[in-house]
C-alpha positions as CSV (number, residue, x, y, z in Angstrom):
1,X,17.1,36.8,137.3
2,X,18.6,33.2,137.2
3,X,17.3,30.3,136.7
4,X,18.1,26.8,136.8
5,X,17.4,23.4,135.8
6,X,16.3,20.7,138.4
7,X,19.9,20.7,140.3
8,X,22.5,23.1,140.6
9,X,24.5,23.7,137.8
10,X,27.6,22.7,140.0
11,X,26.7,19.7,141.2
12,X,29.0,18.1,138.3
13,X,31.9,19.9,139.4
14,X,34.4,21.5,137.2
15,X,34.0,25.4,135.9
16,X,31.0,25.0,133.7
17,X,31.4,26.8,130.0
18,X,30.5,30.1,129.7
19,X,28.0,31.1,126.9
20,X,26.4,34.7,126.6
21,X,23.3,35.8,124.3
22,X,23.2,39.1,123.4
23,X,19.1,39.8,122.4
24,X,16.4,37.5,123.8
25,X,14.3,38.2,121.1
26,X,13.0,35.2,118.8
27,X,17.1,35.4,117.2
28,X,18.6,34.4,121.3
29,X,15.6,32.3,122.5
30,X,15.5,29.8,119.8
31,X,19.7,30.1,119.7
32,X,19.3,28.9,123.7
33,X,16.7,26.2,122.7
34,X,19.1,24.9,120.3
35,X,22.2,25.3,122.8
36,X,19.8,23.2,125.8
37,X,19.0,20.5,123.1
38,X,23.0,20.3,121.6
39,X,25.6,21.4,124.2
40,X,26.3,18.1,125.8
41,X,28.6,20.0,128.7
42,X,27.3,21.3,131.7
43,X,27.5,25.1,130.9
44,X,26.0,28.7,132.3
45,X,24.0,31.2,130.2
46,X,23.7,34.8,130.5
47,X,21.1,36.6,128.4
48,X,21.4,40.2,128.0
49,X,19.0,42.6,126.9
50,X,17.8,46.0,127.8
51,X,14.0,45.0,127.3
52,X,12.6,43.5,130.6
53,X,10.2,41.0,128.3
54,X,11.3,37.6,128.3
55,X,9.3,35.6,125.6
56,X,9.6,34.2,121.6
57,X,10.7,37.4,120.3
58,X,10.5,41.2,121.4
59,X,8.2,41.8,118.4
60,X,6.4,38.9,118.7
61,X,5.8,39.7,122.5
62,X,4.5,43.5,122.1
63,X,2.6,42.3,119.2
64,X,-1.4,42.4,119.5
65,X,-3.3,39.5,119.2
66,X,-4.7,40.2,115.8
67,X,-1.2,40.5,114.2
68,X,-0.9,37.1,112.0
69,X,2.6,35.4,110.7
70,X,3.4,35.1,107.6
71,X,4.5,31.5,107.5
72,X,2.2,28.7,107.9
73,X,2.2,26.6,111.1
74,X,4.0,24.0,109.3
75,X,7.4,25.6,108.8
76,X,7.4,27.3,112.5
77,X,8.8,24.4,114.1
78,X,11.8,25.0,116.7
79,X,12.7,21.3,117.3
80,X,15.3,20.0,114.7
81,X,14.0,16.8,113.1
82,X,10.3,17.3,114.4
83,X,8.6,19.3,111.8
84,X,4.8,19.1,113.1
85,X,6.2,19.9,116.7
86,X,4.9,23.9,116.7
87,X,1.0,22.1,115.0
88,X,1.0,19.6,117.9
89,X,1.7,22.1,120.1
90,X,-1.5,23.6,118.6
91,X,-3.6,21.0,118.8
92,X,-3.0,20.7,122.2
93,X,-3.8,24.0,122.9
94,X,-7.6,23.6,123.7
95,X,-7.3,27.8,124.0
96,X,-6.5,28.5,120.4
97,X,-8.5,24.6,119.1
98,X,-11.8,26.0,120.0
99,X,-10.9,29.5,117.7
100,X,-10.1,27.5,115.0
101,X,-12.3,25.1,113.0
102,X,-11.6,21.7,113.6
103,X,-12.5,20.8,110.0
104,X,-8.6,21.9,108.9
105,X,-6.4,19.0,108.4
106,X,-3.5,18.9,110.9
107,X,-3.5,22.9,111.2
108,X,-0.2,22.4,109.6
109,X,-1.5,25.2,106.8
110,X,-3.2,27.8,108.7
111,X,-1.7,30.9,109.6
112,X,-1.3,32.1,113.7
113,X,-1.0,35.1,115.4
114,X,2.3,36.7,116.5
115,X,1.6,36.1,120.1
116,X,0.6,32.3,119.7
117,X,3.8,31.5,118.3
118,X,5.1,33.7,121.2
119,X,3.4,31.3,123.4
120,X,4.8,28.5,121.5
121,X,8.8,29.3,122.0
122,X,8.7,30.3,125.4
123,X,7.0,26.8,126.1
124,X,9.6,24.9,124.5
125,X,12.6,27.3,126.0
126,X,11.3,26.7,129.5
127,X,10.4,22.8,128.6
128,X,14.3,22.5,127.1
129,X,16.3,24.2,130.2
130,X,13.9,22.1,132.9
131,X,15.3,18.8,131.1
132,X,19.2,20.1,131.9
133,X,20.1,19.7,135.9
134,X,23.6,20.7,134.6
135,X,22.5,24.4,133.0
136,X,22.1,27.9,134.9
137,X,20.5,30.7,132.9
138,X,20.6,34.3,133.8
139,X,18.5,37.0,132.6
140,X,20.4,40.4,132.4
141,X,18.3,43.8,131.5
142,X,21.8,45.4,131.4
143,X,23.0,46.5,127.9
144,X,26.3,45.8,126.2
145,X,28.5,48.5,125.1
146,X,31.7,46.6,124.2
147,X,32.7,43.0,123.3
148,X,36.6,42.4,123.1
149,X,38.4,39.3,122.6
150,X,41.7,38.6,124.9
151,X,44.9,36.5,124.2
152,X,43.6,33.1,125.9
153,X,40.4,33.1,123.4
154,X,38.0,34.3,125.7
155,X,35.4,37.2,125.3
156,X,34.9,40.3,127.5
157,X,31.5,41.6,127.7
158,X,31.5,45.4,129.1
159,X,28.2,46.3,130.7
160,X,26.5,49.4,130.2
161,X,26.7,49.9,134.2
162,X,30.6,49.5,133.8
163,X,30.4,46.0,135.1
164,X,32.2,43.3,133.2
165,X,31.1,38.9,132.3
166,X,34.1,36.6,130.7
167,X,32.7,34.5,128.8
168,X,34.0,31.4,126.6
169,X,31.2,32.0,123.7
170,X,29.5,34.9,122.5
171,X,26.1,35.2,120.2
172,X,24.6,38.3,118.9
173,X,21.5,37.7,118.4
174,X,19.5,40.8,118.4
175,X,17.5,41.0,115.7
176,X,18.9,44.3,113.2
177,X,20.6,45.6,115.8
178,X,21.6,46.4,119.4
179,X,19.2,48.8,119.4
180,X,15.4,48.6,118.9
181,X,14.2,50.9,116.0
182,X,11.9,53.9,116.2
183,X,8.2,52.6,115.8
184,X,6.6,55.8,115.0
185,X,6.7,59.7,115.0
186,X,3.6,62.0,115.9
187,X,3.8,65.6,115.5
188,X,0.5,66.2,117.4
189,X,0.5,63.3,120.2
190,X,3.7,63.1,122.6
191,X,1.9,59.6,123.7
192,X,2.4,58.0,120.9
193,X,-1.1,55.9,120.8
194,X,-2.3,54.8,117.8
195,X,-4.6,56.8,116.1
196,X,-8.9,55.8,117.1
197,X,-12.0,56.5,116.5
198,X,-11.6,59.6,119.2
199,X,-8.2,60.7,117.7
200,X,-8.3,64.0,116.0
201,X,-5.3,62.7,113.3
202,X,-7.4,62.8,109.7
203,X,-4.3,61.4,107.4
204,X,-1.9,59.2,108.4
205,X,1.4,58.4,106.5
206,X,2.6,54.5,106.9
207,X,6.3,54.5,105.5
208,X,7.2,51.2,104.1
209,X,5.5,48.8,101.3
210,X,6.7,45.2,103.8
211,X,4.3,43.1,106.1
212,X,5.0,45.6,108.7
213,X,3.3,48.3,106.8
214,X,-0.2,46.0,105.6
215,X,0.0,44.8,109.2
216,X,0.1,48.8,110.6
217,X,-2.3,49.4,107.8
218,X,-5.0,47.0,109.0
219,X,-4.5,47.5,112.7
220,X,-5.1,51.1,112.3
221,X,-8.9,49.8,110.3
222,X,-9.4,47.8,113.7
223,X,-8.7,50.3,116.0
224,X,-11.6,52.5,114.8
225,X,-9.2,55.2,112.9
226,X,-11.8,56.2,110.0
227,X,-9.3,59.0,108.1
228,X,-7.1,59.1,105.0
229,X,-4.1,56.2,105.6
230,X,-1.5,57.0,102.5
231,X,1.2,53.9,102.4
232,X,4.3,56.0,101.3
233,X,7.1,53.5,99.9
234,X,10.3,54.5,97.0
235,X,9.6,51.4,94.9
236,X,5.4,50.5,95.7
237,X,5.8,46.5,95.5
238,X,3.0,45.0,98.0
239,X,3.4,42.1,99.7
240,X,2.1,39.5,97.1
241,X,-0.6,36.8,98.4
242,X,0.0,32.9,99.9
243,X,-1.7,30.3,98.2
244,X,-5.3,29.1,100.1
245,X,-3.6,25.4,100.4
246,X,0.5,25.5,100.9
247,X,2.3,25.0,97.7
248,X,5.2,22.5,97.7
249,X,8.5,23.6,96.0
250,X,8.4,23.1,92.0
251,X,11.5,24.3,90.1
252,X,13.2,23.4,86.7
253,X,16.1,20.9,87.3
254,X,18.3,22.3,85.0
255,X,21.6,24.3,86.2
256,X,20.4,28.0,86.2
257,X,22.5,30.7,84.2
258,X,25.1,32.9,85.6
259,X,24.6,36.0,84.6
260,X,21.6,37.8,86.3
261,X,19.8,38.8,83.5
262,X,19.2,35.6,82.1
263,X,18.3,34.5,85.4
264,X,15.4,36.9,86.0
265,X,14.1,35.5,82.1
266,X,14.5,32.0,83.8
267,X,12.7,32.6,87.1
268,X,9.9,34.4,84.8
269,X,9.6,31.3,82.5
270,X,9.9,28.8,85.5
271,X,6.9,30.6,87.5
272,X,5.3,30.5,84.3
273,X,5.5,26.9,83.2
274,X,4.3,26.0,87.0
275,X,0.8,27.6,86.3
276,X,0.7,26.3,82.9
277,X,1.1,22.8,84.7
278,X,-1.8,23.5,87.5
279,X,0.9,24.1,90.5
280,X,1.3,28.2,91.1
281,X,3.7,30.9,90.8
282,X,4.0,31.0,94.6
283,X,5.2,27.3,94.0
284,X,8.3,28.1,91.9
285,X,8.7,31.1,94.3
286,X,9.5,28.4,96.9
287,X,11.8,26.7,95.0
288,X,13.9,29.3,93.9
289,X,14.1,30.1,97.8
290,X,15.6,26.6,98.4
291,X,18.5,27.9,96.0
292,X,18.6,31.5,96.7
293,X,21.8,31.4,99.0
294,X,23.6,29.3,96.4
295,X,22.6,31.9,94.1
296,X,23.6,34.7,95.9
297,X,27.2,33.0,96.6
298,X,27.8,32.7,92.9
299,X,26.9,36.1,91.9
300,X,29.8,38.7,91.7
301,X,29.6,41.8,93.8
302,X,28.2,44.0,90.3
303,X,25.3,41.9,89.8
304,X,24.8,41.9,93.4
305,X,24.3,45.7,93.5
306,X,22.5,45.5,90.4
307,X,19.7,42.9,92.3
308,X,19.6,45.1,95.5
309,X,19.0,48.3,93.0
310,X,16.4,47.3,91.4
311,X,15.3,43.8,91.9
312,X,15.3,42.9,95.9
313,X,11.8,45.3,96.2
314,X,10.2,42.3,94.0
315,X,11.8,39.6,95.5
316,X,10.9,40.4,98.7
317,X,7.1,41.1,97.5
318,X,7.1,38.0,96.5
319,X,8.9,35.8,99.0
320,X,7.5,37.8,102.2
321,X,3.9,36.8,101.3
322,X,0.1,37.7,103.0
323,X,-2.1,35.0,104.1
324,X,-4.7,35.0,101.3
325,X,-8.1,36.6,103.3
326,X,-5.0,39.3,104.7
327,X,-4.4,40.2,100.9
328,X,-8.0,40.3,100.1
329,X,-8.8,42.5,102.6
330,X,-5.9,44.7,102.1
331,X,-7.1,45.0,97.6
332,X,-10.5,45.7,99.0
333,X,-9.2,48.3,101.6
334,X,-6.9,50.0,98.4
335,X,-10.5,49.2,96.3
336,X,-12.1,52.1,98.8
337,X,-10.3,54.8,98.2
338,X,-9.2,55.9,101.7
339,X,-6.0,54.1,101.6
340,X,-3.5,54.7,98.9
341,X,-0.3,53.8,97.6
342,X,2.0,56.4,96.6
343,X,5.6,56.1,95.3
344,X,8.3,58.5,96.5
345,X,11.4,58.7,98.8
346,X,11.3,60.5,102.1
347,X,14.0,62.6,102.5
348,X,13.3,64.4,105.8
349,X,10.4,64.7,108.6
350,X,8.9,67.8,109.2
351,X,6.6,69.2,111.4
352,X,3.3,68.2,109.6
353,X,4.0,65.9,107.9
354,X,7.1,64.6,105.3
355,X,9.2,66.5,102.2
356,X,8.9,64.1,99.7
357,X,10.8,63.2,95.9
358,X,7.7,61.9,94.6
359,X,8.7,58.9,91.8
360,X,9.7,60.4,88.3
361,X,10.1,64.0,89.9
362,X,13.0,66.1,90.8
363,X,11.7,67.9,93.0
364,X,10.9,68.1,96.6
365,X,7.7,68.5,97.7
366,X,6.1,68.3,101.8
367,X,3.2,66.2,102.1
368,X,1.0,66.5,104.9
369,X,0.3,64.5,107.7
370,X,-1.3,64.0,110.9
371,X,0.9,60.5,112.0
372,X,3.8,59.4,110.8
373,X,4.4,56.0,110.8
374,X,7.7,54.4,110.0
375,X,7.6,50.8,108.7
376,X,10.2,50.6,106.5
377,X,12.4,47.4,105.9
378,X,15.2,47.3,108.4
379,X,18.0,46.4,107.5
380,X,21.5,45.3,110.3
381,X,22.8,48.6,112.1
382,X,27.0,48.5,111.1
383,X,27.0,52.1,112.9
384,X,26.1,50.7,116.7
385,X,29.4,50.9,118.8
386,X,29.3,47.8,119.9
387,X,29.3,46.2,116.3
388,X,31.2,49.0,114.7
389,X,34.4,47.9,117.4
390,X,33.8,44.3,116.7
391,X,34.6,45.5,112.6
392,X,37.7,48.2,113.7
393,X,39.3,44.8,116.0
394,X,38.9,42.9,113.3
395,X,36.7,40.8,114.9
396,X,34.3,40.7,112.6
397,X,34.0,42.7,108.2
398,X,31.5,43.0,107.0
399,X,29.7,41.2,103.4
400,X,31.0,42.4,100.2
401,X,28.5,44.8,100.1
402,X,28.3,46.2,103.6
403,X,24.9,45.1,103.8
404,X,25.6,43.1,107.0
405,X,28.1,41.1,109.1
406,X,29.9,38.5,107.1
407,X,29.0,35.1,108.6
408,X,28.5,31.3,107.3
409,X,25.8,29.4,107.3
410,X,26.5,27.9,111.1
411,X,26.5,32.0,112.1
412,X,29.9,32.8,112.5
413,X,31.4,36.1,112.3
414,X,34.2,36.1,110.0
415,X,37.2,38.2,109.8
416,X,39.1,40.3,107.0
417,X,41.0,36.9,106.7
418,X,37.7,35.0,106.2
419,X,38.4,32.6,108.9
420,X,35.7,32.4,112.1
421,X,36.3,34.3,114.9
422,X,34.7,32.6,117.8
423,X,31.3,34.5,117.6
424,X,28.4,34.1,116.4
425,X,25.5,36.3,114.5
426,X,22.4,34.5,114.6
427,X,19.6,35.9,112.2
428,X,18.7,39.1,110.3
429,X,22.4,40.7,111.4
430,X,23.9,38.2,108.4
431,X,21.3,39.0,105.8
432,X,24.2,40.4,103.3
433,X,25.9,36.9,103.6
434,X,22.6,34.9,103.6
435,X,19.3,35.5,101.8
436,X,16.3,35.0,103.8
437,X,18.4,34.0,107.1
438,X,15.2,36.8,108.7
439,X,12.8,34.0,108.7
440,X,11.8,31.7,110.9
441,X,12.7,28.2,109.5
442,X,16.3,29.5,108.4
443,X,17.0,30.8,111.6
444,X,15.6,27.6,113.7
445,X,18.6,25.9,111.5
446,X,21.2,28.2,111.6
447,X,21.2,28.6,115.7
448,X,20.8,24.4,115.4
449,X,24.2,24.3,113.6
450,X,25.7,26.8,115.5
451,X,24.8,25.1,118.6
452,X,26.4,22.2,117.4
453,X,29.6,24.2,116.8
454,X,29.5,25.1,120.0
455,X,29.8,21.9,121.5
456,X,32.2,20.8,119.1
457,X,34.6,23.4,120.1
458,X,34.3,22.8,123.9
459,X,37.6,23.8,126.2
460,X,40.0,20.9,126.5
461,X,39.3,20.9,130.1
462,X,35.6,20.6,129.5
463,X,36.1,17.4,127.2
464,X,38.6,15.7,129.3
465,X,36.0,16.0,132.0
């Protein structure tokens, strides 16, 4: 499918630049928003993705209406230098106004459901190309299976059907990987439907302790499923709980140690000293976030391994929050005794169930189940062919601790060398190089300054035109 602005993408003359997005799910639309808004050139977009669904994000698209972000309507803007653009957007929305009380202050603190925001990009994605007579976008269900660079600089784009696109710019942008993961495993139910009031499962096993797990958690409560729910996860940190009114950043001012014991004691003392002074933890939370990727930079690769051992399960408890009511509902449904939190490492699925290392035990053990659910943390797929070429090329290395592609803070991939490549990794694919580059706000910025890379680096031929 392609589709255009108000004129024909010719009409300017000259070959128009070439710019392909690989993933339209929130990652590629909001990295097309930004390019519509930045790249000044006439150019042509192709956006390739298996999934048929067009929208703000595959996730976000499949999502049911009940699922709620985690980030408060303020911060979900997608237009640089307009912060309250996504609550406007809201309050225009006579829909979603009359579902929402009217008493809340500028909605900028509420919390919206998945599809909403959904809603929301799409809006400004199709608002953003209809402004550009000089843009064509295509929308390609065909998958990728290579990406090579040639001599001249440009980028080859194999196509799963054997076909082949040239383009000048390339952006992954596809979430963890090129692939979307496994939802779910059911040993009794080749459908795959979620477990009702009519369903015959009696215990069900959530894998995971992240937002995807409370969220599966609480949608299985909704959908009538009235059994045993055991939330299975190695370390057992829950998502920790959002303030009732947003808190601001509060941090200390002073330089923070260097070494990463002394800056756990100082994170501890700085959360502390913000509730002794009538702000929150959740406060100093926010402002260590504003300089966690300076942090990370200046760690060495030991004390980064030493974090992702046995600190990143807290972190993330505590950065990925749940709206307030969400974490009261989820204590009292823990409070009731039909779901539980165990701790232990799945090491293999079985028919019935899971064989388990239960925490503090050497052995293995199966635990029985009816579902399976797998909601673990993902993390970016290295093995996919596609990615693991760009690596063996040298296209692209990976962070110093394999945990994802190496990229900078604009999204490009860099090489062995450590010098930019030409593409770009927007989003959760850079996690290793950027902490917390998997949430909205940082990646509305990062595909804004990779955008404007983009149209910095234009062909000769393009600016002499």
């Amino acid at each position: 499918m392609t589709v255009h602005g108000f004129a024909s993408p010719n009409s300017h003359g000259g070959q128009p630049l070439q710019i392909a997005i690989v993933g339209r799910g929130f990652s590629g639309l909001m990295m097309a928003i930004a390019l519509l808004k930045s790249v000044s050139q006439p150019f042509q977009l192709r956006m390739f993705d298996p999934q048929p669904i067009i929208s703000g994000g595959q996730a976000l698209a499949t999502a049911r209406s009940t699922e709620i972000l985690n980030s408060r309507a303020r911060d979900l803007s997608v237009s640089t230098g307009e912060p309250k653009d996504f609550t406007r957007w809201l309050q225009a929305n006579a829909h979603f106004r009359e579902a929402v009380s009217a008493a809340i202050p500028g909605f900028g603190q509420i919390f919206v459901p998945k599809a909403t925001f959904s809603d929301y990009v799409y809006q400004r994605f199709s608002e953003a190309l209809a402004q550009r007579t000089d843009v064509s976008v295509q929308m390609s269900n065909d998958g990728i299976s290579r990406i090579q660079r040639s001599d001249n600089g440009m980028f080859t784009l194999r196509l799963a059907d054997g076909s082949e696109a040239v383009c000048d710019t390339v952006v992954l942008a596809t979430g963890y990987g090129l692939k979307a993961p496994p939802q779910e495993t059911n040993e009794h139910d080749g459908a795959g439907a979620l477990p009702g009031s009519s369903g015959n499962a009696q215990h069900v096993v959530v894998m995971g302790n992240g937002l995807r797990a409370v969220d599966e958690v609480l949608q299985l409560r909704d959908g009538g499923f009235a059994g045993r729910i055991t939330i299975l996860s190695r370390r057992g940190f829950l998502p920790q709980p959002h303030t009732r009114m947003p808190a601001d950043a509060v941090f200390p001012s002073q330089p923070m140690p260097s070494q990463l014991r002394h800056i756990v004691r100082f994170v501890r003392n700085a959360c502390a000293e913000a509730e002794e002074n009538g702000w929150s933890w959740q406060a100093a939370m926010n402002g260590l976030r504003k300089r966690a990727r300076t942090l990370w930079a200046s760690l060495p690769p030991s004390e980064k391994r030493q974090f992702n051992r046995h600190l990143r399960a807290i972190y993330d408890s505590h950065r990925n929050r749940l709206p307030a009511d969400v974490h009261a509902r989820l204590e009292r449904e823990l409070a009731g005794g039909l779901t539980q939190l165990k701790r232990g490492t799945t090491l293999r699925h079985v028919p019935g169930g899971l064989v388990v290392r239960w925490a503090g035990q050497s052995a293995e053990e199966q635990f029985a189940a009816d579902k399976v659910i797998d909601c673990r943390c993902l993390s970016p797929d290295l093995k996919d062919p596609v990615i693991a070429e760009l690596l063996s090329a040298g296209l692209a290395t990976t962070d110093e601790l394999g945990l994802g592609l190496a990229v900078n803070p604009a999204g490009e991939l860099l090489t062995p060398r450590g010098r930019p490549a030409g593409l770009f990794a927007i989003g959760p694919l850079g996690l290793g190089s950027l902490p917390d580059i998997d949430l909205v706000p940082e990646i509305v910025t990062q595909a804004y300054a990779a955008a404007t890379l983009v149209n910095a680096q234009l062909r000769p031929q393009l600016q002499a035109g």
